[in-house]
N, C-alpha and C positions, 0 to 999 in steps of 0.2 A: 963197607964202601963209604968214602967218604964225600960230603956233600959239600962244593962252596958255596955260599949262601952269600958271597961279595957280587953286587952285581956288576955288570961290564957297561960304556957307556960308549957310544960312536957317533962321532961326529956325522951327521947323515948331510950334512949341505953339499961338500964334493959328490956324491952320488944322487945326490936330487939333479944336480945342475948338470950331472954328463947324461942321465937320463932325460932330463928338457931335451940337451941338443939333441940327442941322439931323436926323439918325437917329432924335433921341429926340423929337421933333418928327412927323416921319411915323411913327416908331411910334403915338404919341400917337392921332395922325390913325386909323389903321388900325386901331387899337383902340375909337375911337369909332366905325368905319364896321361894325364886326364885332359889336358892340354893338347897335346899329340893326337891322341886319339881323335879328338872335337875335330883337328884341322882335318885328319884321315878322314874323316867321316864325311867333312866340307869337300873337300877335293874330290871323293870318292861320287856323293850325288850330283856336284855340276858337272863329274863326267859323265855321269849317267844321263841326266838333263841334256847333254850335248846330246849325246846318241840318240838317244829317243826323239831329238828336234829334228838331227840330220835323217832318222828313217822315217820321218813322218812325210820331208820334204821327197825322199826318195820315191814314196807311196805316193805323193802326191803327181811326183813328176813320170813312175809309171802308167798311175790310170789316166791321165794328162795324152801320154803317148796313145793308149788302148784307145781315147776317146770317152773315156768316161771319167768327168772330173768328180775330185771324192771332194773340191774347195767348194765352198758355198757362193 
């Protein structure tokens, strides 16, 4: 069997640089997806906050009716 012992030599810069984009690329991505999320997450507890405001006033406005206020 014979052995080449010439070595081979490649240019690596075109493959560094489609590898950067392609990092700064999915960063890109993950940072839109992280973004998304934050607002979901914002939207999701002021609606929650809503709710909870408007069943408080609800609670409020039943014992209000019974006669027995739960406000201070």
């Amino acid at each position: 069997m014979e052995h080449n012992a010439e070595s081979i030599t490649v240019d690596a810069e075109p493959y560094i640089a489609r590898l950067s984009a392609q990092m700064a690329e999915a960063w890109g991505q993950t940072q839109a997806q992280l973004a998304l999320a934050r607002e979901e997450i914002a939207v999701r507890a002021a609606r929650e906050a809503d709710l909870e405001q408007r069943i408080a006033k609800l609670e409020a406005t039943i014992a209000e009716l019974r006669g027995t206020s739960t406000r201070p």
